[in-house]
N, C-alpha and C positions, 0 to 999 in steps of 0.2 A: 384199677377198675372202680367203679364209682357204686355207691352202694346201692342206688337203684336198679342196676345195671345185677346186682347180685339177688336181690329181691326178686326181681322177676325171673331168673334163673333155675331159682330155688321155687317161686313158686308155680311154674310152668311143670317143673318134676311134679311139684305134688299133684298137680291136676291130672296130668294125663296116669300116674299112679293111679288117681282114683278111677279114671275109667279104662282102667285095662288097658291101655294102648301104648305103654311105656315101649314094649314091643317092636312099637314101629318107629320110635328113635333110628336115627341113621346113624351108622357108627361114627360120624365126626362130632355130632352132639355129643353121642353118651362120652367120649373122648373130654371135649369140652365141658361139660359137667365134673366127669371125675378130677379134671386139671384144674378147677376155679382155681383151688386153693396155692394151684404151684406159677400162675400165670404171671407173667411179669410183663411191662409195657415197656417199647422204646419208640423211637421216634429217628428218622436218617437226615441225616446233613450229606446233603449230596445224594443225587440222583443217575450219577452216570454205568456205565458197563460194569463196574465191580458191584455197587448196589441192585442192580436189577438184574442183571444175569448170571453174579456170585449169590451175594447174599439172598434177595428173594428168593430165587430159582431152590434153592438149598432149603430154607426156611420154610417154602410151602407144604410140603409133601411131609417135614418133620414135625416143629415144636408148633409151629403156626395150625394144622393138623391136626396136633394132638391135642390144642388148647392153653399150651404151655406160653404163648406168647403173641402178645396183639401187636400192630404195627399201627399208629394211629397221626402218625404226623411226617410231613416232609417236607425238606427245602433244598432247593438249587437256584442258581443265579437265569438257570437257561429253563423259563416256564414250558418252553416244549419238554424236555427233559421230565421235567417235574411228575408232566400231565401222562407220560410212558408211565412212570414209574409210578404212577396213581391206578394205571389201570390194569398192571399186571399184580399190584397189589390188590384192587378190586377182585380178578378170579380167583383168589386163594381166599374171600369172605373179609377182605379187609376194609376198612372205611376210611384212608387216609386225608386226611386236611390237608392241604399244601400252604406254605407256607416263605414269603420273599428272605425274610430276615432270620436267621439262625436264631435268633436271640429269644425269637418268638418260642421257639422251643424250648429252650434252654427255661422260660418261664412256665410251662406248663408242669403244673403239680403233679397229674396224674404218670408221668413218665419215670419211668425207672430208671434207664439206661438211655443212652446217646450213642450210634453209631454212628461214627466220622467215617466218611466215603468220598470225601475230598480229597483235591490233588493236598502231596507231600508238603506245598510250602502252607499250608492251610493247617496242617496238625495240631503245633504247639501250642497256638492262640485259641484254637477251637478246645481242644482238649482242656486247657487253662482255667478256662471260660466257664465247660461244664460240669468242671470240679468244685470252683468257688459258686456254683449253681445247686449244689448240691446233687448230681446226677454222676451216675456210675457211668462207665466208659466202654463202648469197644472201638477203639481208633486202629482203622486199617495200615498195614504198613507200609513204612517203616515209622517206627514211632514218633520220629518227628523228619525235618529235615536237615537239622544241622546237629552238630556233638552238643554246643551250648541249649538249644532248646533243649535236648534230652535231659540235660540235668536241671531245666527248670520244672519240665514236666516232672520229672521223676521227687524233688523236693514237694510240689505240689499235691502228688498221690499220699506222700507221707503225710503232711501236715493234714490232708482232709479224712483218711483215715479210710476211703471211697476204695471202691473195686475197680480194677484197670487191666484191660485185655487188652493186652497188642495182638494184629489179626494176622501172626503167622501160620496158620492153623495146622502146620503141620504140628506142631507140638503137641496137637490133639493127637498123634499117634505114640502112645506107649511105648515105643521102641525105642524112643531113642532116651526115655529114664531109665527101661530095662536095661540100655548099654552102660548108662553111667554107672547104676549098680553094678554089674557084671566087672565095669573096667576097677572100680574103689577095691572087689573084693581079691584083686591080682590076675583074673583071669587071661590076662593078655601081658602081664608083669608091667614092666613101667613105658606109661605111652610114650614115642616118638616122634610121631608125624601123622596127620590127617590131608585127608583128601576127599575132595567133592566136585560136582558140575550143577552147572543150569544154561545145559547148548538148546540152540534153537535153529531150526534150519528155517531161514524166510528167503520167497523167492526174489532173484535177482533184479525184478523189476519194481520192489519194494519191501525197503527195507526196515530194522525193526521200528513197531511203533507208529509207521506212516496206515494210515485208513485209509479204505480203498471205496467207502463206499458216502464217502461226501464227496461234492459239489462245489470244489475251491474257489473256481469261477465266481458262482454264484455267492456264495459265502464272503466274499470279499468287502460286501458290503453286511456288516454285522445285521444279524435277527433282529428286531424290534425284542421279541421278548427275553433277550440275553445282555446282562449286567455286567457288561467286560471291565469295567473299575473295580464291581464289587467282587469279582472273581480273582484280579490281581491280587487285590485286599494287603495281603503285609509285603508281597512282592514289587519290584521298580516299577513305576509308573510306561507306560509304553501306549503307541497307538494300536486298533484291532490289528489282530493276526491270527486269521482263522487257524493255520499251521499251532501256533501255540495253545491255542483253545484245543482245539482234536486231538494234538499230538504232543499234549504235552511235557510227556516223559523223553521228549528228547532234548531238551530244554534245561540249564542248569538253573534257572533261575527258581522252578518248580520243582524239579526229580533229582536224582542221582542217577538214572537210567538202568543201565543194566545192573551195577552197585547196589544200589538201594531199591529196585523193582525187586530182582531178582535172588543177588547174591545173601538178601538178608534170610531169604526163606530157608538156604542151603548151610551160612554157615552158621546161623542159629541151631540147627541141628546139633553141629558138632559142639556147640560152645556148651549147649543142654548135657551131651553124651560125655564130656569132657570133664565138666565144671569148672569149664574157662570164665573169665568177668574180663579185665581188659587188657589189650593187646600189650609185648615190649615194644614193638615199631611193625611195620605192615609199609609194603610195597603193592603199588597199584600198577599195570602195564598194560597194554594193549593202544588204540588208535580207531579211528575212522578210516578202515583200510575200504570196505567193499560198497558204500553210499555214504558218498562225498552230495549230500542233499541240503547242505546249511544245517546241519544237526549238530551238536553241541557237544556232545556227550560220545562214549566209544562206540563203534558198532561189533567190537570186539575186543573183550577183556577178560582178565587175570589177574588176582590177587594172591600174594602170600604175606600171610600175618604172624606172627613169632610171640610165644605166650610166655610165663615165668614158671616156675617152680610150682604146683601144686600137689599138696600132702595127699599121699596113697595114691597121684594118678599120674602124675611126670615130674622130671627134673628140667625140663622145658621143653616145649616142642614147636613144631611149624605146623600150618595149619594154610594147606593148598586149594584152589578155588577157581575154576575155569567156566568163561563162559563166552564160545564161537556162538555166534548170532547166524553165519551162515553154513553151518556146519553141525549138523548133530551129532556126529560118530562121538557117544560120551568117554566119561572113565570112569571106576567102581569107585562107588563110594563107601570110602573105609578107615579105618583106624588100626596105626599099626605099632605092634607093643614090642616086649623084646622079645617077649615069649610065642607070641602069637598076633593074628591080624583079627578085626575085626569089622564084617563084613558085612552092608548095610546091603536090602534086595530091596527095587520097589515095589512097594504096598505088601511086601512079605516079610517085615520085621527083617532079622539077622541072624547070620552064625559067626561062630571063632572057631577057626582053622588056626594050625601048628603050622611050625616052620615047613614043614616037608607036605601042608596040605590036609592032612587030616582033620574030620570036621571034630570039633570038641565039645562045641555045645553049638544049639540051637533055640531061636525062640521066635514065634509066631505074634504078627503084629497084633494088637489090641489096640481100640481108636482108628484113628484115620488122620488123613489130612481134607478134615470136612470142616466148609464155614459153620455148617451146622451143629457141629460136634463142641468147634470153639464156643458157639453163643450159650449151648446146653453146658458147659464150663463155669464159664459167666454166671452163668443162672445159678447154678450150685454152690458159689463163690458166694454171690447176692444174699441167697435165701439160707445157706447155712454153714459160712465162712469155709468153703473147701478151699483147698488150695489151686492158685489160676497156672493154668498152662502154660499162659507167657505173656507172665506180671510185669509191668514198666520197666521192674532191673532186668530183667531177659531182655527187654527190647533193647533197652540203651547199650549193652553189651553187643548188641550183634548190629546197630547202629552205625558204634564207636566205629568199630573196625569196617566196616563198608564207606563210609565217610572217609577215614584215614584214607583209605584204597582210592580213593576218587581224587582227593587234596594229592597223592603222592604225582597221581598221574598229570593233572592240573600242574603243580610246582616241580613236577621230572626229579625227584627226589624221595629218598626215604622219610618217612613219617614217624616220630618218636613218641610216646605216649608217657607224658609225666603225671606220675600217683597220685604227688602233692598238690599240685594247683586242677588236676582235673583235663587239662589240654594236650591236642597234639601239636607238635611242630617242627 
């Protein structure tokens, strides 16, 4: 925020001070006032559905709100895009610049942080970019899109010394560090096997990932104000394809699809509640069983990844992951020891149950899985080096293994993870 910008802030209190009227301050002023000093600026690269109807949608009503954080810049390839996401930013008190060239951002002094909200093959380069920029980071996930970007990103965060949130935000819920604790101090004796979901039931006449509410026809001939080279950007050169523009994530060129949308958010959990890092090898399975639509990627998949030996928490174990696309009848998600299971509820933390069921302990969630809870993270991290919810090495960890899972399924083969050189194969 710019010091004149402070000046009159400061001297706007004192005036209406003097005449009595402080009074009629509205609460999102005196909010604002009292926040100058904790207020942090960022700016969004990428204007689509997870930026305007994740992040802002969350951000309004919170830090933006409270005063805690300004939004003053944005960029997309597709100026309609842009000009949404300018104006939903306008009813929350925003004054966003829009902006063609990321870079553009990436130079503005007054910016704190950088949220990437760019498809996945877009991460590494942009992330890269606003490190040697000197700008702190929230890059949506998965952290990047390939194993080898992770580990450049990840040397990158070290060397520049910057703050870096991967945007899994469930990490914002306390529960699943209360489980790690819980599992280090024996409470479930030595872990065996883990297990999770992320089913989704979409209807048969459309399936994952397909939008229902463009205009393919029409679209066939590209928008005048949508940059499809510069949207490609580090990905193959190609002619338009409105399908690949909208529907990205079906696409291996951009996503991992259900792997890396989905599975990173689920088995990240366990990798946090575990203090798993990386895989011994990981099997991917599943197919394009129910929309045969030119889609790329499974429309129905499963993972099982196999860990090593970790001090106080397993002698090794398997780590299970399903995820029917058209089907939601889920399964518990849980953690099972020798002694006992541990037993993850959503949005209600967890218990450990005994062999025979008995509950043994219980613990009530703290946090959330809110974008806004992530950014309030960040901000903390920023302004007085707390520890990030889910720092670069969390990301690349729960990356590694959805990547493996996707290569297995690609090469019909088990995936092996070597220490030494960094790779799977």
């Amino acid at each position: 925020m710019s010091p004149k910008k402070r000046l009159s802030r400061r001297g706007f209190l004192k005036t209406t001070a003097a005449v009595g009227a402080a009074a009629t301050l509205t609460a999102r002023n005196v909010a604002r006032a009292a926040g100058a000093n904790e207020r942090l600026v960022t700016a969004f690269i990428g204007c689509g559905h997870i930026a305007k109807e994740g992040h802002l949608k969350e951000l309004a009503p919170s830090l933006i709100k409270d005063g805690k954080l300004d939004v003053v810049a944005a960029c997309d390839v597709y100026q309609t895009r842009a000009k949404e996401f300018q104006a939903i930013a306008k009813e929350a008190g925003q004054d966003v610049k829009l902006v063609r060239d990321y870079h553009e951002i990436l130079g503005m002094k007054g910016v704190d942080y950088v949220t990437i909200a760019a498809p996945e093959h877009w991460h590494a380069k942009m992330s890269i970019e606003a490190l040697a920029a000197g700008k702190h980071v929230y890059v949506e996930k998965p952290v990047t899109h390939t194993i080898e970007e992770a580990k450049e990103v990840v040397a990158k965060v070290k060397q520049s010394g910057l703050k870096f949130q991967v945007g899994v935000q469930g990490m914002s819920d306390e529960s699943y560090a209360a489980a790690y604790e819980a599992i280090q101090e024996g409470k479930i004796g030595t872990v065996v096997h883990a297990q999770i979901e992320y089913c989704r039931d979409y209807p048969a006449e459309r399936g994952p990932w397909r939008v229902e509410n463009i205009d393919f026809a029409k679209m066939a001939t590209r928008p005048d104000d949508l940059d499809w080279d510069a949207w490609l950007g580090p990905a193959p050169k190609r002619p338009w394809d409105p399908h690949r523009y909208f529907e990205w994530r079906n696409y291996k060129d951009y996503s991992g699809g259900i792997s890396t949308d989905l599975f990173v958010h689920r088995i990240t959990r366990i990798i946090k509640a575990c203090g798993l890092q990386f895989p011994v090898r990981v099997a991917g399975m599943g197919g394009i069983y129910s929309w045969p639509d030119g889609r790329e990627l499974p429309d129905s998949f499963e993972m099982i990844a196999e860990y090593p030996k970790i001090e106080k928490v397993t002698n090794g174990m398997t780590v299970y992951v399903l995820g029917t696309m058209a089907n939601r009848h889920v399964i518990e998600h849980l953690i099972r020891g020798t002694k006992g299971t541990l037993i993850f509820f959503r949005n209600q933390g967890w218990e450990i149950r005994e062999p025979k069921g008995k509950v043994l302990e219980k613990c009530e969630r703290k946090g959330g899985e809110q974008i806004s809870l992530h950014h309030a993270n960040l901000h903390a991290a920023i302004r007085d080096n707390k520890p990030l919810n889910c720092p670069v090495e969390l990301g690349q960890y729960g990356l590694t293994a959805v990547a493996m899972a996707n290569q297995s399924w690609f090469d019909k083969k088990m995936m092996t993870w070597d220490d030494k050189t960094g790779r799977a194969s």
